[in-house]
C-alpha positions as CSV (number, residue, x, y, z in Angstrom):
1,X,58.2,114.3,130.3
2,X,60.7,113.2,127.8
3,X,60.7,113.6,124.3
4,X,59.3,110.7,122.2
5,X,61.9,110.7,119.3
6,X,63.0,107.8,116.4
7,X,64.4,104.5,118.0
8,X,67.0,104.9,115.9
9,X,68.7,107.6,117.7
10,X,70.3,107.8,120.6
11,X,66.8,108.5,122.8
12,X,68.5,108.2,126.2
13,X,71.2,110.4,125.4
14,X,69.4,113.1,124.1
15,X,66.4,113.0,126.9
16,X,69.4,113.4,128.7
17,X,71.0,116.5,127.6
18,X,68.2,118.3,126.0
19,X,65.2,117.2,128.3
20,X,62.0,117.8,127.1
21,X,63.1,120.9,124.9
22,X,62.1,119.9,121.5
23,X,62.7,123.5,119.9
24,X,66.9,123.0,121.2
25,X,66.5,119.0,119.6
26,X,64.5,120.5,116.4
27,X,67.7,123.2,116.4
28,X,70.1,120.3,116.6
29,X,68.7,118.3,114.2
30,X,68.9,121.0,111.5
31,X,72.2,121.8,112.4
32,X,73.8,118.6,111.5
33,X,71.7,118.7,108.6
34,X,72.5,122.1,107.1
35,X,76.0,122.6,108.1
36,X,77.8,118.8,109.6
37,X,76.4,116.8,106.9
38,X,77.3,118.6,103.9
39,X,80.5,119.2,105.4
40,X,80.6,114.9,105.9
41,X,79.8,115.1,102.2
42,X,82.7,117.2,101.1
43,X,85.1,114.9,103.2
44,X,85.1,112.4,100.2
45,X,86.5,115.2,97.5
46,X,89.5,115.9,99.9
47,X,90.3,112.2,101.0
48,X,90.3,111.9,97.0
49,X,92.7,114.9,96.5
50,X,94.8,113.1,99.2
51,X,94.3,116.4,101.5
52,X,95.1,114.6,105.3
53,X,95.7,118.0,106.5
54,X,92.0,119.2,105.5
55,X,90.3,116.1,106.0
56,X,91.6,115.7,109.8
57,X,90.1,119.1,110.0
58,X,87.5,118.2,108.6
59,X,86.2,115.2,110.6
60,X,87.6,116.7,113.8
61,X,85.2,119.6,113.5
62,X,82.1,117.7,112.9
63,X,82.9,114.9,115.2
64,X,80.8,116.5,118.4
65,X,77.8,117.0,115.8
66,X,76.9,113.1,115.4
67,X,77.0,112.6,119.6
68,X,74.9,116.1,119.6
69,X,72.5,114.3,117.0
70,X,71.8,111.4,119.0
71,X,74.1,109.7,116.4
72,X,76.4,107.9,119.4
73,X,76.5,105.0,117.4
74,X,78.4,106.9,114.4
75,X,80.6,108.6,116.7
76,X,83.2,106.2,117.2
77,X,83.6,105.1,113.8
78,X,84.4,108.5,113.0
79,X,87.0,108.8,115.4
80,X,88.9,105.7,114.0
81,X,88.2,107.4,111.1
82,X,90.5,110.7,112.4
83,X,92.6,107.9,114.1
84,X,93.1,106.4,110.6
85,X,94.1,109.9,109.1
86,X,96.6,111.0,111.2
87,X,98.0,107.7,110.9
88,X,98.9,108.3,106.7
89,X,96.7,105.2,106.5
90,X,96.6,104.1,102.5
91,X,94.2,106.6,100.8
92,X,92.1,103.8,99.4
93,X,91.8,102.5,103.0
94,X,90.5,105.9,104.4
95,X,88.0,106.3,101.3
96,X,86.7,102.4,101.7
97,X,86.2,103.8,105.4
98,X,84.7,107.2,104.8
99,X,81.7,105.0,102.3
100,X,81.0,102.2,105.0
101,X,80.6,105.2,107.9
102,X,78.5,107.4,105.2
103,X,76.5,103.9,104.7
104,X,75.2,104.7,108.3
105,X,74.9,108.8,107.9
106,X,72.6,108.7,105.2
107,X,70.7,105.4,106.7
108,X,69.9,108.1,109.3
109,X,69.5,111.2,107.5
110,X,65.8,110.9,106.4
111,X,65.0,110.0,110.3
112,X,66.5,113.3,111.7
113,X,65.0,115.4,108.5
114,X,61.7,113.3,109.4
115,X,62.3,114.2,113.4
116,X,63.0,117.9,112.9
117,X,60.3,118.5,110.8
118,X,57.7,116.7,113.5
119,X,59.2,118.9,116.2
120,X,59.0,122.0,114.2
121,X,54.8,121.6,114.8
122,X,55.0,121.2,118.2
């Protein structure tokens, strides 16, 4: 039987993957939570200090982590985001797009710290 998880994410993908195992989706969750997300968070300091080097890095590390989320939706904005990097796009440009993606992160931040800690009881 499949998990019954938030609308909001990416329910197909993750029945998919992680079946019915909600200790591995509960592990997920807090994953992107405690290590992608403040990592996302940090991204803005070095797109301010202009590091492209760092923040490529940056976004290409945590990149899997929104698809692994059930976050599919996010996923490809962040790799026009990477796109944009590599590219030397204006600095402004790449900070205007790191807020409207970050618009969607922490729209769905309280649903995955809501979901992990309903799958924790079970």
């Amino acid at each position: 039987m499949a998990l019954q998880l938030n609308p909001a994410l990416d329910v197909k993908y993750l029945n998919q993957v992680y079946g019915d195992d909600a200790s591995i989706v509960q592990i997920i969750f807090e994953a992107f939570l405690s290590d992608s997300l403040p990592r996302w968070q940090g991204l803005q300091n070095v797109l301010e200090e202009e590091n492209l080097t760092e923040a490529a890095s940056i976004v290409h590390g945590i990149k899997p982590s929104f698809t692994m989320a059930g976050l599919t939706n996010i996923r490809p904005k962040v790799e026009e985001l990477e796109k944009a990097i590599h590219a030397e796009t204006e600095i402004n440009d790449l900070i205007a797009h790191y807020h409207r993606i970050s618009e969607d992160v922490y729209s769905m931040t309280p649903i995955l710290e809501q979901e992990a800690e309903r799958l924790s009881k079970l």
